[in-house]
N, C-alpha and C positions, 0 to 999 in steps of 0.2 A: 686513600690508596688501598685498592683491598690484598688481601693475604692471605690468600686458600690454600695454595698450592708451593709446595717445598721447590725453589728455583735450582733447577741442577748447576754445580758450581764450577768453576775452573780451580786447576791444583795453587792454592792458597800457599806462601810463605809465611812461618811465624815465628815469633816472636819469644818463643817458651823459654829456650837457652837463657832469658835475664830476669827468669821469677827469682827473686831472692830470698830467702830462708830465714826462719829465725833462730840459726845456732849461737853457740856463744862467739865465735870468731864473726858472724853477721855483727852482732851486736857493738863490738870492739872496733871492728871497721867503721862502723854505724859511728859512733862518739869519738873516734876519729877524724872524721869529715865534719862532725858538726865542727869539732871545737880547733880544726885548721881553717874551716869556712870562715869562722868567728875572727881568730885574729886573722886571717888575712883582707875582712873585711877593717879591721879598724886600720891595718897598714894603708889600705887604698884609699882610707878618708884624709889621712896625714897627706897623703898624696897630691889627692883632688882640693883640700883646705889649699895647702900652701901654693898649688899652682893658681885657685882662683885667688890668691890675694896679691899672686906677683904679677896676674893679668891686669889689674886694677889698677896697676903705675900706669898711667901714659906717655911715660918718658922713655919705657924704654924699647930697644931696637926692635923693630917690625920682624925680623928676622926670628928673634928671641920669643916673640910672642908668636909665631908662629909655632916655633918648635914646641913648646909648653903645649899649646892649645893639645898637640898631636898627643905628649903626654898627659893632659886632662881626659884626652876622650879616650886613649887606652887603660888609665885605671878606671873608667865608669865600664867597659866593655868587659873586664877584668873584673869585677866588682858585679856586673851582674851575671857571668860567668859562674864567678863563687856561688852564689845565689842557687844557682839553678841546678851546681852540681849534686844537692842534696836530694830531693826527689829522683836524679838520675843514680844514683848512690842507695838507694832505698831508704833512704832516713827521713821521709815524711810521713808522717804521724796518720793512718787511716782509721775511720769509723763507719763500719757499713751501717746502712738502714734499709727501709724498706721504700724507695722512692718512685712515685709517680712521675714519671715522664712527661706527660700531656699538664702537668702545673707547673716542672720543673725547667721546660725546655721555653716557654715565653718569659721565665724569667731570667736567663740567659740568653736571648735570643740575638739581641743587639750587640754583648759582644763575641758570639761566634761567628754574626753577620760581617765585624768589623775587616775583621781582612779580605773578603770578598768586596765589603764597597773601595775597599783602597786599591784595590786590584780593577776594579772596575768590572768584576764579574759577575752576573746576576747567580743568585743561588736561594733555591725556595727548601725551607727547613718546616716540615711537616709532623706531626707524631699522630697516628691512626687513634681512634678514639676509646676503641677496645682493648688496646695493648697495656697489658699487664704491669702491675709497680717491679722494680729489678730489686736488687741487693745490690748497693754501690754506696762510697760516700760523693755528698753532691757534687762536694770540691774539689776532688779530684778527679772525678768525673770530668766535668770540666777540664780541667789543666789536658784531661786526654783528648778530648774532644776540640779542644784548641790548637792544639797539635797537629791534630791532622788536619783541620781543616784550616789552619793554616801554610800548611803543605800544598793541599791542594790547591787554594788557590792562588801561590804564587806558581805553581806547574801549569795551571789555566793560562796564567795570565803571558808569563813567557811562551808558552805553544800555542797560543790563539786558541785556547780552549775554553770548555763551559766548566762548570761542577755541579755534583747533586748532592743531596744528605737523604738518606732514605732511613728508615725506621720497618723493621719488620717481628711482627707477633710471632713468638713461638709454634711451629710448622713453616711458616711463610718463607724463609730462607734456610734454617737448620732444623734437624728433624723435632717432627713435635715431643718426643718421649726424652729430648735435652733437657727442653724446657728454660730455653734459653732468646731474649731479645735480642736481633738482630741492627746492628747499626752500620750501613753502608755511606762510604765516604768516598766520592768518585771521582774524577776529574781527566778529561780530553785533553789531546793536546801534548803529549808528553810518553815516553817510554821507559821506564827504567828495565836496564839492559840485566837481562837475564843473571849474569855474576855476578850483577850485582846487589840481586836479590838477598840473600842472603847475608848480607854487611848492614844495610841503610839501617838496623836496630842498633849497629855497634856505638859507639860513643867515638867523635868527631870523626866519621867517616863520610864527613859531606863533602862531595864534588862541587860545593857551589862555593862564592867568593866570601875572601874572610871575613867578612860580616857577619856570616852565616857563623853561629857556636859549635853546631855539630852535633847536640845534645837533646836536639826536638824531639825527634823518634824512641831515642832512648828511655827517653824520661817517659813519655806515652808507655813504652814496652814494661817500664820496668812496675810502674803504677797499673796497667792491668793486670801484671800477675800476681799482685799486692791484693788486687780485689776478685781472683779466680776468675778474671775473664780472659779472652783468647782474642787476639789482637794478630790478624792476618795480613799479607799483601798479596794483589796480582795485578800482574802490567802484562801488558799484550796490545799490540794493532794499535796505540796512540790511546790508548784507554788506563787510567793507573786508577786499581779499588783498594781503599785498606776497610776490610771487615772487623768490628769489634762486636765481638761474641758476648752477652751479659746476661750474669745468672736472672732468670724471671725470681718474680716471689712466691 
């Protein structure tokens, strides 16, 4: 993909509102959530224990094991809930490096592919060969990049759309005196309405069904300002892009 030329942008939503701090009230909140995540995790294993042990009667009423079953699968929903709050909470532990893209994106490639093949939408994930190492940690990297592009491709997949992943070298998308790599995450097929731009970072403010945690976006938003990148949206005409901005090295 070549990258010469700065692409003029559409007005971008972001995400800045949920960079979180590291004052001492962060910090307190911070070992707050870890150590209610913790016991509310061991409460939901008591939960899930004793429900699978009274599945395993056969004697008793179909009715009964229906309803268990219903509380089985809402403390594992619950349970990975708690889980997730933490990275949304900024209580996950980052380590920036200096990392190369072009090594680090085959070796993740298959599961950022994975919800695209579930979706059944084709999506080709590319990185230019000149593009510069970033400042990020890999892991979390990741968890961001999963995010969205798991987003997108369930937006594909309900609007009968495509998606792309695009990678752009410092000038290519943002100016070159940023000095900052470009990663475009697209998908057809879908609109988010204008007001409601400015919310889909919030924590469960998902319009989709409860299945859906609410916490996808968040957690992307709150982990790029963890790693001083800039995490955008823009929807328009059936087209939804979320832009993540990432320091080069």
């Amino acid at each position: 993909m070549e990258n010469t030329a700065t692409i003029a942008k559409p007005q971008f939503v972001f995400a800045d509102q949920f960079v979180i701090n590291d004052s001492a009230n962060a910090e307190y909140y911070a070992q707050l959530l870890r150590g209610m995540t913790h016991k509310l995790n061991n409460l939901l294993a008591v939960i899930q224990g004793f429900s699978s042990l009274i599945l395993m009667d056969e004697g008793i009423d179909e009715t009964i094991v229906e309803n268990l079953g219903h509380i089985k699968e809402a403390s594992v929903s619950a349970s990975g809930l708690s889980e997730r709050m933490l990275p949304a909470g900024g209580c996950t532990h980052i380590t920036i490096q200096n990392l190369a893209l072009c090594d680090f994106l085959p070796m993740v490639e298959n599961s950022l592919k994975e919800p695209f093949e579930k979706a059944g939408i084709p999506v080709n994930i590319k990185c230019p060969a000149d593009v510069p190492a970033v400042k990020a940690d890999p892991g979390r990297l990741k968890d961001i990049l999963m995010e969205l592009l798991s987003n997108a491709a369930e937006a594909a997949a309900d609007g009968g759309g495509q998606a792309s992943f695009e990678i752009y070298k410092p000038g290519g998308f943002s100016a070159i005196e940023q000095n900052r790599v470009d990663i475009l995450v697209r998908n057809t097929g879908s609109t988010i309405p204008e007001e409601k731009l400015s919310t889909i970072w919030e924590p469960f403010s998902s319009t989709k069904e409860s299945r859906h945690l609410g916490v996808g976006l968040s957690i992307a938003a709150v982990l790029a300002g963890q790693m001083d990148m800039k995490l955008g949206v823009h929807s328009a005409e059936g087209t939804t892009t979320f832009w993540l901005s990432v320091p080069a090295q």
